[in-house]
DRENVEXLO-817027 format. One record per residue (C-alpha): residue number from 1; residue in three letters; chain; x, y, z. Coordinates in pm, whole numbers, plus 32768, in hexadecimal, padded with zeros to 4 digits. Each point is the difference from the previous one (the first is absolute). Example, Ala and Ser with C-alpha at 12.3 -4.5 7.8 and 13.67 -1.06 7.14 Angstrom:
   n res chain   c1   c2   c3
   1 ALA     A 84CE 7E3E 830C
   2 SER     A 8089 8158 7FBE
END
This chain:
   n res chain   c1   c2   c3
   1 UNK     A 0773 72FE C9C3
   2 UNK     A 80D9 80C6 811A
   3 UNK     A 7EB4 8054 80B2
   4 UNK     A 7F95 7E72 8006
   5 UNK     A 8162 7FA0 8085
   6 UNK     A 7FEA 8111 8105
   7 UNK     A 7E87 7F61 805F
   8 UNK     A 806A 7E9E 8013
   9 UNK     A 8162 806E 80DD
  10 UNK     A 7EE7 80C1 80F1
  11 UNK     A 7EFD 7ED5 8016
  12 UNK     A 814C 7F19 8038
  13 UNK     A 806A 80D8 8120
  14 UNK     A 7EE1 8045 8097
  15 UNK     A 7FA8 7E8D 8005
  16 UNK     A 8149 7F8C 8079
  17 UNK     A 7FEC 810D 8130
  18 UNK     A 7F0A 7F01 8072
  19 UNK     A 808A 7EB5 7FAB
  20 UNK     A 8044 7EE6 8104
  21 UNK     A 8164 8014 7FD3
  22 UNK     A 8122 7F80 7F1E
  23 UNK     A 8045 7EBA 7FD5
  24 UNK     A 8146 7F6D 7F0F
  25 UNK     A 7F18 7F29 7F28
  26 UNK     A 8130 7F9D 7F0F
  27 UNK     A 816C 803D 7F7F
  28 UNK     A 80BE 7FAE 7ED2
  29 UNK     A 809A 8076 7EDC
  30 UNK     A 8020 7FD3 7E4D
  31 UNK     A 80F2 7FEB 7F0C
  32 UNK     A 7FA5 8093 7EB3
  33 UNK     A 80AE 7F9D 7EAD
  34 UNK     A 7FD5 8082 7EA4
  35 UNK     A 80BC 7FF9 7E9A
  36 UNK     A 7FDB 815A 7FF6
  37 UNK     A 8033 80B8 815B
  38 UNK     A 80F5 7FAF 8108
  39 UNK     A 7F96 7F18 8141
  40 UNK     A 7F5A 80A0 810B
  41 UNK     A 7FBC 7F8E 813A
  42 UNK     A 7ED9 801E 8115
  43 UNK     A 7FF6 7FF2 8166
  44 UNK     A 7E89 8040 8098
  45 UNK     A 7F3B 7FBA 8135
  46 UNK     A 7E62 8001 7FEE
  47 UNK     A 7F85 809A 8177
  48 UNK     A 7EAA 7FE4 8086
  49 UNK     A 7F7B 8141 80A7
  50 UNK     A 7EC9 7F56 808A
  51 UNK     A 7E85 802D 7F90
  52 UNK     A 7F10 811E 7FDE
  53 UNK     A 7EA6 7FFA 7F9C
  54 UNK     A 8026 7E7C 7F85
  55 UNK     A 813B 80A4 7F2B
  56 UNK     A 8154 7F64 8005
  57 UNK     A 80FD 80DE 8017
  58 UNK     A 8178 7FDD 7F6C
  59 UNK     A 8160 8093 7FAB
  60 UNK     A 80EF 7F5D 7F20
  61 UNK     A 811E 80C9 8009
  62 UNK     A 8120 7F8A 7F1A
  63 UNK     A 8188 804E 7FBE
  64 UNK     A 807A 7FC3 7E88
  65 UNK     A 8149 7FE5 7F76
  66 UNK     A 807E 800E 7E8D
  67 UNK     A 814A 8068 7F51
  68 UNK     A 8058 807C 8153
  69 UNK     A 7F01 80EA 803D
  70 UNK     A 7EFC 7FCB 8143
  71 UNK     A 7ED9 8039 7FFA
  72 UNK     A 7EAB 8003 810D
  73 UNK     A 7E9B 8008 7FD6
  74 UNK     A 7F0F 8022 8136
  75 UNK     A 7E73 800E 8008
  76 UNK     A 7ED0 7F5F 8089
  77 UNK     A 7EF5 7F56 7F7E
  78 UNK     A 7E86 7F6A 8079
  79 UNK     A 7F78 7EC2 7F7B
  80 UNK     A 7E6B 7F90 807E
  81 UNK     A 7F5C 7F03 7F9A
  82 UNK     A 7EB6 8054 7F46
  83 UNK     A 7ECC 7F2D 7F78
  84 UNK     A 7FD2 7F21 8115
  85 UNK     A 8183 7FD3 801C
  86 UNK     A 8011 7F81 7E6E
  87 UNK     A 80C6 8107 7F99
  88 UNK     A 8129 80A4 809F
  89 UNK     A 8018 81A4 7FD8
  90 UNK     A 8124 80AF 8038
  91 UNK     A 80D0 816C 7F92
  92 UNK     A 8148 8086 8057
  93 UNK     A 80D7 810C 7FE5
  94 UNK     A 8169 7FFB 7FDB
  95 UNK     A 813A 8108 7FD4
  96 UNK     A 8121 7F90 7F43
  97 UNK     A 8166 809B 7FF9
  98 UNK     A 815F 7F65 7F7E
  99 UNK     A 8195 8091 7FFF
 100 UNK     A 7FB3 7FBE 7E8A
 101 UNK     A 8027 8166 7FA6
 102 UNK     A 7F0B 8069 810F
 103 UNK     A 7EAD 7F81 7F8F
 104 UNK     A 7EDC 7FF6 80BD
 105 UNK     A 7E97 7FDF 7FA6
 106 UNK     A 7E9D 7F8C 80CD
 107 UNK     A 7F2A 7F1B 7FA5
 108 UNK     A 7EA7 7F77 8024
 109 UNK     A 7F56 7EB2 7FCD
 110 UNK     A 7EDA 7F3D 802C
 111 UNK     A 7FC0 7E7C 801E
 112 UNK     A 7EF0 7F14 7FD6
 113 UNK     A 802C 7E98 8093
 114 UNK     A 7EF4 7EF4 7F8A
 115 UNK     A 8006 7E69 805B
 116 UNK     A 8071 7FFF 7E6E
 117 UNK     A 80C1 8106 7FBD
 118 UNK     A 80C9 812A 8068
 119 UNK     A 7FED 817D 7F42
 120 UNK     A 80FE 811E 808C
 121 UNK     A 800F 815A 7F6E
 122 UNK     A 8102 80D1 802C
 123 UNK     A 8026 8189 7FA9
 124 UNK     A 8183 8093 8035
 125 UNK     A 8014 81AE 7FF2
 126 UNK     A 8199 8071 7FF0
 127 UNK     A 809B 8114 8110
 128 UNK     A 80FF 802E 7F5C
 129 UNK     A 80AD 808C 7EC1
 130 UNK     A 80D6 7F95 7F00
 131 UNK     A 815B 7FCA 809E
 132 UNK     A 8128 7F86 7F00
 133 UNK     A 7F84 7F35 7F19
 134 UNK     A 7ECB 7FB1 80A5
 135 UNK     A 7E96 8057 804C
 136 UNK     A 7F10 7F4B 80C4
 137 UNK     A 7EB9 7FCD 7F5A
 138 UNK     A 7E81 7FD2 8048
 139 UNK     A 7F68 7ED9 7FAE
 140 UNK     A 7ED2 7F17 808E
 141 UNK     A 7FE1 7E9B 7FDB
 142 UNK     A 7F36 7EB6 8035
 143 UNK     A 8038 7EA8 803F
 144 UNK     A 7F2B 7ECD 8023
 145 UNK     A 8058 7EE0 80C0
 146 UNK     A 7F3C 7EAB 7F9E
 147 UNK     A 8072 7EB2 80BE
 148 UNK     A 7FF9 7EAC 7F2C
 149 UNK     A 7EF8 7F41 80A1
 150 UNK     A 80A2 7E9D 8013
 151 UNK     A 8151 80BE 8030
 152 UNK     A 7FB5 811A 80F1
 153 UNK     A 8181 802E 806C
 154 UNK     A 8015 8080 7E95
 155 UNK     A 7F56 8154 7F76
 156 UNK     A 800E 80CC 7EE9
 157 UNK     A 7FFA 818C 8004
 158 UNK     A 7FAB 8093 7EC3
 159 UNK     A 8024 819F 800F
 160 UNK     A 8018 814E 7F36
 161 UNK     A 8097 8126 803B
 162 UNK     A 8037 8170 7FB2
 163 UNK     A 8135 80EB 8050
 164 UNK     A 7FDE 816C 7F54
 165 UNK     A 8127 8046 7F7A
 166 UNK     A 8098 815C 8027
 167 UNK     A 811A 801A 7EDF
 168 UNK     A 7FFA 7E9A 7F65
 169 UNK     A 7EDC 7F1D 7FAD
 170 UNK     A 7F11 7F92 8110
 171 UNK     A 8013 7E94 8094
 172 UNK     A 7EDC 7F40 7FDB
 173 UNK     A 7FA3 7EB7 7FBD
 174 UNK     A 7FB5 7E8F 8075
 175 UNK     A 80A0 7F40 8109
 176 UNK     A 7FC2 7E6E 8062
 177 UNK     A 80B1 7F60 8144
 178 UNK     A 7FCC 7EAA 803B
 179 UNK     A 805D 7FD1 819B
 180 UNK     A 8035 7EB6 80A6
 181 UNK     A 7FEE 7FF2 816B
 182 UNK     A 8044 7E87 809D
 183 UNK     A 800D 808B 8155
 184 UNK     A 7F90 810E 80D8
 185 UNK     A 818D 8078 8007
 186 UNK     A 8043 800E 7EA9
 187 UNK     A 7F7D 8074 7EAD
 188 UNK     A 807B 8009 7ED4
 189 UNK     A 7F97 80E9 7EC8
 190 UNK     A 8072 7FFC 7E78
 191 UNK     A 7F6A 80F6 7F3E
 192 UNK     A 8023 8109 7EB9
 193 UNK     A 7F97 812E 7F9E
 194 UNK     A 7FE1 80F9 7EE8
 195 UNK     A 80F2 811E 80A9
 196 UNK     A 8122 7FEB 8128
 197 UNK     A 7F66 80D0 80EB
 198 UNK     A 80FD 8013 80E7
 199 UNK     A 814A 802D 7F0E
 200 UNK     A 7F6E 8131 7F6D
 201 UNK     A 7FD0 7F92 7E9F
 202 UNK     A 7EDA 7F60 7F18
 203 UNK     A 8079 7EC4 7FAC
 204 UNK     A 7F55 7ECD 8041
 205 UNK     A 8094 7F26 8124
 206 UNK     A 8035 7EBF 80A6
 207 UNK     A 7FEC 800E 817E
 208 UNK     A 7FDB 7EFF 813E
 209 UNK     A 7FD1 8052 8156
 210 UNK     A 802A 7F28 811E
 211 UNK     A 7F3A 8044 812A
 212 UNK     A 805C 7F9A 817C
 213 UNK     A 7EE7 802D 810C
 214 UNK     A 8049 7F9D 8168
 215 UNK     A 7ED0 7FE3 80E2
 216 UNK     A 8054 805D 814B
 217 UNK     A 7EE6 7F21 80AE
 218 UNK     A 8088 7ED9 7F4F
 219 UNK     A 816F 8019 8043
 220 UNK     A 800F 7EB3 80A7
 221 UNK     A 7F72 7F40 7EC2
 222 UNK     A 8092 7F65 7EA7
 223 UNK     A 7F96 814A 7F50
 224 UNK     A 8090 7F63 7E86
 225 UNK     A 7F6E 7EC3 7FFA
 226 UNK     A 7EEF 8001 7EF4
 227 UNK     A 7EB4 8079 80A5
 228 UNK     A 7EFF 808E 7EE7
 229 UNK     A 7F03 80B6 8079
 230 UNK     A 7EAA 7F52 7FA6
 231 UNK     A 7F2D 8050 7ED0
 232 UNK     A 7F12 810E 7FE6
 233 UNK     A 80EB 80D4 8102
 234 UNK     A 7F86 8076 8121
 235 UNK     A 7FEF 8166 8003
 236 UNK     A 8070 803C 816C
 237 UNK     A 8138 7F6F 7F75
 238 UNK     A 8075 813F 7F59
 239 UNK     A 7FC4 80E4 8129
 240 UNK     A 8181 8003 8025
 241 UNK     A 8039 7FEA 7E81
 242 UNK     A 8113 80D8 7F87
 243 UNK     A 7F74 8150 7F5A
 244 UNK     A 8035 7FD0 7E5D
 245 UNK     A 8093 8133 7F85
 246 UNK     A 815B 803C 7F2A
 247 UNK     A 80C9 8000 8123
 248 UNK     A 814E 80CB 7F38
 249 UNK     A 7FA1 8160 7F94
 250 UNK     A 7FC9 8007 7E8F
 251 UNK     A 80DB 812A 7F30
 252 UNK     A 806E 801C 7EA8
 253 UNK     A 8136 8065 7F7C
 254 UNK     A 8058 8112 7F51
 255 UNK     A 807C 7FED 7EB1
 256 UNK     A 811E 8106 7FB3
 257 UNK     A 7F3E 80BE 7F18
 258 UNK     A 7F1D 8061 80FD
 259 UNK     A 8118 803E 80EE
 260 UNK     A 8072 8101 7EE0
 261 UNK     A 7ED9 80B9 7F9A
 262 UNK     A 7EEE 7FDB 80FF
 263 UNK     A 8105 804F 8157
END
């Protein structure tokens, strides 16, 4: 897995060496609530680097914040449209790192966007060891986005998920988001799932997310009116998309039994 994150940062590189230039596609920021995990908060900006080879080519660097701890993640990505411009292809490659006892971990994913639907896989490899009570864990997951044709401001993302647990149990399971997005500014998602990823412990959880995304080309214009895009999607569209991956580093917490007898 190390040596296919080590390819994709080269290819990324090397493509971006010859990339028109950057370009600040987009701004903006989320607000992330849960019944079991503390707020956390998201400031990000998407950056074109230009095109290569009919490639688009991205960053998407981001700066978290949760229970006081920062947090930044910075990477690139490509996205290129494919079968006569159907079907949007992209992969990226992203490191991780948070205050939150010092954990940092790389990740990889891969997305597929079709007229119909969206699929993004993700696979997340930890640098570093337990610290405290915690230990960030490997995992991969996958999520499918599918807009509601006479509703296409409103989609649902179904997922799973797997986390290896070091000391406890792992964290997998099924996830569902439903995400309503009236305007190009704002988007709003409610969803559950089978573990808390980010708070560290295997309990199912309630979460919402709200999403703000300012366009820079559009600053002059009503950017929250309601403006759905049209049904089936066009897939140029999502060349500016924001990458879906679990944006907080997941860990799990160590029990004190553990702590005891396996220090």
């Amino acid at each position: 897995m190390r040596k296919l994150f080590l390819m994709v940062i080269s290819i990324l590189i090397s493509s971006i060496s010859f990339a028109s230039g950057p370009d600040l596609v987009w701004t903006g920021g989320s607000l992330c609530v849960s019944d079991e995990d503390n707020p956390g908060y998201l400031a990000e900006t998407f950056v074109s680097l230009g095109n290569y080879n009919n490639a688009y080519i991205f960053t998407e660097p981001m700066l978290t914040l949760k229970s006081g701890d920062i947090g930044v993640s910075v990477g690139a990505g490509a996205r290129m449209p494919i079968l006569s411009g159907d079907v949007l292809a992209g992969c990226n490659a992203f490191f991780d790192y948070t205050d939150d006892n010092d954990h940092k971990r790389i990740g990889a994913g891969a997305e597929i966007y079709h007229h119909n639907f969206s699929a993004h896989t993700n696979i997340y490899l930890p640098l570093s060891d337990r610290n405290g009570r915690e230990e960030a864990l490997a995992g991969i997951d996958l999520t499918v986005g599918i807009p509601i044709p006479r509703a296409s401001f409103i989609s649902v993302w179904p997922g799973l998920y797997f986390f290896n647990g070091e000391d406890e149990d792992d964290m997998k399971g099924l996830s569902l988001i439903v995400k309503v997005q009236p305007a190009k500014a704002v988007a709003i998602n409610i969803g559950a799932r089978n573990d808390a990823l980010t708070a560290g412990r295997d309990e199912s959880e309630i979460f919402a997310r709200i999403d703000i995304t300012i366009p820079m080309k559009n600053l002059g214009m009503d950017l929250f009116k309601f403006a759905p895009e049209k049904y089936p999607i066009d897939t140029s569209q999502y060349m500016d998309h924001r990458v879906v991956r679990q944006n907080f580093i997941t860990y799990e917490k160590k029990s004190l039994y553990h702590l005891i007898f396996h220090h």
